[in-house]
C-alpha positions as CSV (number, residue, x, y, z in Angstrom):
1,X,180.6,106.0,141.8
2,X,177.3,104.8,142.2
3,X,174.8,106.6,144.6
4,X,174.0,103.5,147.0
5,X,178.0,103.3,147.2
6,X,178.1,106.8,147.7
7,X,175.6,107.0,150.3
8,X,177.8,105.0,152.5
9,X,180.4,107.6,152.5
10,X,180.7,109.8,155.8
11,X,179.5,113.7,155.4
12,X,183.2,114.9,156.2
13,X,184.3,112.9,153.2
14,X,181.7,114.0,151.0
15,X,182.2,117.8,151.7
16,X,186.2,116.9,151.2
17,X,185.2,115.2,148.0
18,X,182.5,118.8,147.1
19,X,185.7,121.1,147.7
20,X,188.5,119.0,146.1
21,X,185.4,119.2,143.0
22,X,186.0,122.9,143.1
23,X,183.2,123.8,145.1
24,X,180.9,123.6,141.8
25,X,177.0,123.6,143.1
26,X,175.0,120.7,142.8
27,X,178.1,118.8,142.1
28,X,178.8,115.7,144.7
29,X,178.8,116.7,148.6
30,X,177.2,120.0,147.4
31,X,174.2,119.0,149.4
32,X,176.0,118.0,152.7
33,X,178.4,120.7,152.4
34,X,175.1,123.5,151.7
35,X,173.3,121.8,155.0
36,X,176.0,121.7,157.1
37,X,176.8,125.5,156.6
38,X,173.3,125.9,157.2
39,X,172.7,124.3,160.2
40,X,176.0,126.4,161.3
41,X,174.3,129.5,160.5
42,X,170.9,128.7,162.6
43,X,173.1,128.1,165.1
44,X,175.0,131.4,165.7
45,X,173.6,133.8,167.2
46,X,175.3,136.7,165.4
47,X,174.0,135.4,162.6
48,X,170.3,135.4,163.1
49,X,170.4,138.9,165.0
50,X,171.7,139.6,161.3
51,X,168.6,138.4,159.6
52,X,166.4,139.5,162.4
53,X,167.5,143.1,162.2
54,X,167.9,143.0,158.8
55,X,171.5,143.6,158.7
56,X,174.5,143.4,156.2
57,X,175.7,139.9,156.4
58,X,179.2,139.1,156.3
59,X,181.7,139.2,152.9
60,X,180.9,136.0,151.2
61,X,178.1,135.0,153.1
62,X,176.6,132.1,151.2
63,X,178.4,131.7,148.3
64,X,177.6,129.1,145.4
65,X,175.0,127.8,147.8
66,X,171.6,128.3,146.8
67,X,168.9,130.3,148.4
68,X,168.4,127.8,151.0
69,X,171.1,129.8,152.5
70,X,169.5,132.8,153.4
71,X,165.8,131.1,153.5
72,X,166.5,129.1,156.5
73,X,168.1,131.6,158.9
74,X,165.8,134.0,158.0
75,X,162.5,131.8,159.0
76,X,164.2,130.7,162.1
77,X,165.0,134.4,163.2
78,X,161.7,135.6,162.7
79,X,159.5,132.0,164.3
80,X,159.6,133.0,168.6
81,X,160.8,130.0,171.1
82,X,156.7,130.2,172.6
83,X,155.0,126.6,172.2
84,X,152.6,126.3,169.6
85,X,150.9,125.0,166.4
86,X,153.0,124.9,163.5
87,X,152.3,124.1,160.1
88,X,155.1,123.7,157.5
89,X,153.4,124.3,154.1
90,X,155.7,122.4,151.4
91,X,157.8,120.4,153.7
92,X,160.8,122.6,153.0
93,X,161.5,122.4,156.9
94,X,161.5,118.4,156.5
95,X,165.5,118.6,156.9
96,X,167.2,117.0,160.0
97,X,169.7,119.8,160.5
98,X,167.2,122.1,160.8
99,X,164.3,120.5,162.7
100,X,167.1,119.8,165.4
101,X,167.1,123.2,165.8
102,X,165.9,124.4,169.3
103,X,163.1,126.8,168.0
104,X,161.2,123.6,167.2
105,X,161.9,121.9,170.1
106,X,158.3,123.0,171.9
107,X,156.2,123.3,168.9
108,X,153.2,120.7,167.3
109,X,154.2,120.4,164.1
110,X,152.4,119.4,161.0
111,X,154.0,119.2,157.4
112,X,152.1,119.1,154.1
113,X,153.3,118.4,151.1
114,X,152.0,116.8,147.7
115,X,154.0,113.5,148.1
116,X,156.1,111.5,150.9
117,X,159.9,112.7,151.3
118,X,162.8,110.4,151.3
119,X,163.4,111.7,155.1
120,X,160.2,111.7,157.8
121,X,160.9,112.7,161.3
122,X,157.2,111.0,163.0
123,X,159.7,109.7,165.8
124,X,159.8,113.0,166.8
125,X,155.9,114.1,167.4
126,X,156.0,115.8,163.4
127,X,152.5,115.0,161.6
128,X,152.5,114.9,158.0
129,X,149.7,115.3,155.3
130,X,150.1,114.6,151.7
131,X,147.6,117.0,149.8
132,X,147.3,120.3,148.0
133,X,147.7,123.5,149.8
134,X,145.4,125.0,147.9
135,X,142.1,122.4,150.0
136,X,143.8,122.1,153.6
137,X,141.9,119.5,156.0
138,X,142.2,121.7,158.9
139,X,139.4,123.5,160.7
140,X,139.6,127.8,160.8
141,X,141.7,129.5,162.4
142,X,144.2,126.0,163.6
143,X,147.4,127.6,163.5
144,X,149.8,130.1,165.3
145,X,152.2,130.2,162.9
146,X,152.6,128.7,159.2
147,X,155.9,128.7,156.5
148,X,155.5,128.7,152.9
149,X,159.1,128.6,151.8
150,X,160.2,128.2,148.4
151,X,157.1,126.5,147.5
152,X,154.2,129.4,146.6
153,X,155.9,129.3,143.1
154,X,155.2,125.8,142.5
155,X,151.7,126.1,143.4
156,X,149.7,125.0,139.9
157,X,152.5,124.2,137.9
158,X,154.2,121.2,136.5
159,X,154.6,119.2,139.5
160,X,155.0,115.8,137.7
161,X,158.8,116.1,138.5
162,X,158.3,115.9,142.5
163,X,155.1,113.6,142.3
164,X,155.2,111.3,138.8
165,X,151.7,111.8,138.5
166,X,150.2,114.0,135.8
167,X,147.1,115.2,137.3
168,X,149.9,117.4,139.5
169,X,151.0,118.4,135.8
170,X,149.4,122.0,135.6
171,X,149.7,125.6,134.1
172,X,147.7,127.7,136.1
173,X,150.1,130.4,137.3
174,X,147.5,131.9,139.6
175,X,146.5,129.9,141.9
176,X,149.0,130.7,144.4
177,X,146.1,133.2,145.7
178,X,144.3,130.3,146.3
179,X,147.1,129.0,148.8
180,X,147.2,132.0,150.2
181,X,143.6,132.0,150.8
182,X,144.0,128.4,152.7
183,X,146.6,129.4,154.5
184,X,144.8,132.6,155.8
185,X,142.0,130.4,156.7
186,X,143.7,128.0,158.5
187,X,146.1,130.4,160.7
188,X,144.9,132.0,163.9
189,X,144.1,136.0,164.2
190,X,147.3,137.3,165.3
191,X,148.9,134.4,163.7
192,X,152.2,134.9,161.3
193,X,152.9,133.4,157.8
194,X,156.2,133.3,157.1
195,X,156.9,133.0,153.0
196,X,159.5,133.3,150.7
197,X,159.7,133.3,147.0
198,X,162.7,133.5,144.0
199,X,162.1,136.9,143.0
200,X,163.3,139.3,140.0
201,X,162.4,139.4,136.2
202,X,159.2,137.2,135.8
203,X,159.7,134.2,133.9
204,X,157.5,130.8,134.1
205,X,160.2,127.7,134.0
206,X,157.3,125.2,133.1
207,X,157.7,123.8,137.3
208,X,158.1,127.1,138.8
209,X,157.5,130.6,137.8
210,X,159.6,133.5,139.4
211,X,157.8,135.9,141.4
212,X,158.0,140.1,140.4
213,X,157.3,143.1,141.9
214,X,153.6,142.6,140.6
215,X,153.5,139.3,141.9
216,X,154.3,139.9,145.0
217,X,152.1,142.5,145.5
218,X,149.3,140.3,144.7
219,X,150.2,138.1,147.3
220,X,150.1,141.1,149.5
221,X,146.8,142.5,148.6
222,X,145.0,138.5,148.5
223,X,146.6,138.1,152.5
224,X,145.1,141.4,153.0
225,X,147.6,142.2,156.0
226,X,148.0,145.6,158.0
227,X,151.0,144.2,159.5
228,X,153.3,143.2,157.4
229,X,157.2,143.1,157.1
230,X,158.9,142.2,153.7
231,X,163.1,141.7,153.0
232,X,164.9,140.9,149.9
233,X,168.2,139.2,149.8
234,X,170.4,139.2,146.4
235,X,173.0,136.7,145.6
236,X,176.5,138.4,143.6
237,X,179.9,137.5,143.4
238,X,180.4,138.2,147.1
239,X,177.5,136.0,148.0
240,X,173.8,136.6,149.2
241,X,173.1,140.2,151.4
242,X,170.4,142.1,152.0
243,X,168.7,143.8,149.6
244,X,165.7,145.8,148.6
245,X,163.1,145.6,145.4
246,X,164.6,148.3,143.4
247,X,168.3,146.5,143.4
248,X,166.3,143.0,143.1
249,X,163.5,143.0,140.4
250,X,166.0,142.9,137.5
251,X,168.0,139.6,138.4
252,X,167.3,136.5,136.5
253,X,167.2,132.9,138.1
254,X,170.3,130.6,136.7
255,X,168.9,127.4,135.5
256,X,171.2,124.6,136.0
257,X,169.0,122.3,134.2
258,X,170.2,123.7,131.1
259,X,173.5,123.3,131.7
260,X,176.1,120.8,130.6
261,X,176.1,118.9,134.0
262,X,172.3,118.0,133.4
263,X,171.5,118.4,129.6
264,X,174.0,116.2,127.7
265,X,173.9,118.3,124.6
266,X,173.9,121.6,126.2
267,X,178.1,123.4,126.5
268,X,176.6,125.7,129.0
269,X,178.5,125.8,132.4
270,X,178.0,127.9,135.8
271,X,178.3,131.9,135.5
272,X,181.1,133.9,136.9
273,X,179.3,134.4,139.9
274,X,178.3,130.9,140.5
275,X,175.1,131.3,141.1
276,X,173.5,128.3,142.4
277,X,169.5,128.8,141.3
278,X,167.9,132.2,142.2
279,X,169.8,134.8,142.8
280,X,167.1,136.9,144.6
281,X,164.6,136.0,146.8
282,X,161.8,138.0,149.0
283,X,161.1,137.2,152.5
284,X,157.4,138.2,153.7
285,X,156.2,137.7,157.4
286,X,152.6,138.6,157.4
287,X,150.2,138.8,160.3
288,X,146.3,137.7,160.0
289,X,144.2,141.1,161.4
């Protein structure tokens, strides 16, 4: 089937097409199926007192769905209803189902991102600036509030992938403090950043790199916060739950790339636990003093 053709295809017949598949991620109507569950799960209440509270979430919460799953209700059960400046920092927010989401609703919103995005909501008041992170055009002190998820670990790597252009293609594993740095800068005191990261047993993928226990803490000490709250959620066999670093810092990240459904040559297929991508990830909220 070929994608313009499949494009045309309603979402309740791609998510039929995804489970009569087997349910295999990043198969066909893995996305719609992964977006739709998501939206469902910023929408329920129970849910996101569960990630507020930092409770157990339910048996099979999540499962063979990526960490998008637990990213996305986290951030939205930690961002209050208040009007304010926003600033998306990777465009990982740039996602219909989940800017329709009423803790947007009264909120100025800026995304930034290396490159334009298939999808661009303008129509509804969102501003958007292609550029690094790392050299922000906005004055001190701009923003109440700023999310940084998924993306920290892409900052100075081999970004040629998302941007075809190979001054993005970099190796300098450290400049995520400079980010971090900006993004202070640019947030207001009192302000929150909310970020996430894949987190475990370090290993640099070329594109990304996964965040350990040392990493992390460097991000820590570079924000310099004395407010700060931190979460880790692990993906098993019974799907992602909370967590902590001590149960967390071993996992390794499952690289579909490698497997047979990518790499032609390769007679690798999904684990048991079909683990999507990461199967841990660390959720920081941190508060400019």
């Amino acid at each position: 089937m070929s994608k313009s053709i499949y494009k045309l295809i309603p979402d309740w017949l791609k998510i039929i097409i995804f489970k009569i598949g087997g349910g295999r991620p990043w198969s066909k109507g893995y996305s719609t199926f992964k977006f739709q569950y998501i939206r469902k799960a910023i929408n329920n209440q129970k849910t996101i007192k569960r990630f507020r509270d930092s409770e157990v979430l339910p048996k099979n919460y999540g499962y063979a769905l990526d960490e998008r799953a637990v990213e996305y209700p986290w951030v939205v059960s930690k961002i209050p209803f208040i009007s304010s400046n926003f600033l998306d920092a990777g465009s990982t927010l740039n996602i219909k189902e989940v800017l329709e989401h009423q803790i947007f609703k009264n909120k100025k919103i800026t995304i930034v991102n290396l490159n334009p995005e298939p999808s661009c909501f303008y129509q509804k008041g969102i501003s958007y600036f292609f550029g690094d992170i790392r050299e922000l055009p906005f004055k001190d002190n701009y923003f109440d509030f700023i999310t940084c998820i998924s993306t920290l670990e892409h900052i100075g790597m081999d970004n040629y992938l998302y941007t075809n252009n190979l001054k993005n293609s970099e190796e300098k594993i450290l400049d995520f403090e400079k980010a971090i740095l900006e993004l202070k800068r640019v947030l207001k005191s009192g302000g929150s950043l909310f970020i996430t990261v894949p987190f475990g047993k370090y290993k640099n993928f070329g594109w990304f790199q996964q965040f350990d226990s040392k990493l992390v803490n460097r991000v820590l000490e570079v924000f310099g916060s004395k407010e700060q709250k931190i979460n880790y959620y692990k993906y098993g066999e019974g799907g992602w739950n909370i967590s902590d670093e001590k149960e967390s810092r071993d996992v390794e990240y499952f690289d579909v790339f490698k497997t047979k459904y990518f790499e032609k040559k390769s007679i690798i297929g999904f684990d048991f636990d079909l683990a999507a991508a990461s199967r841990a990830v660390v959720c920081l909220e941190l508060v400019k003093n």
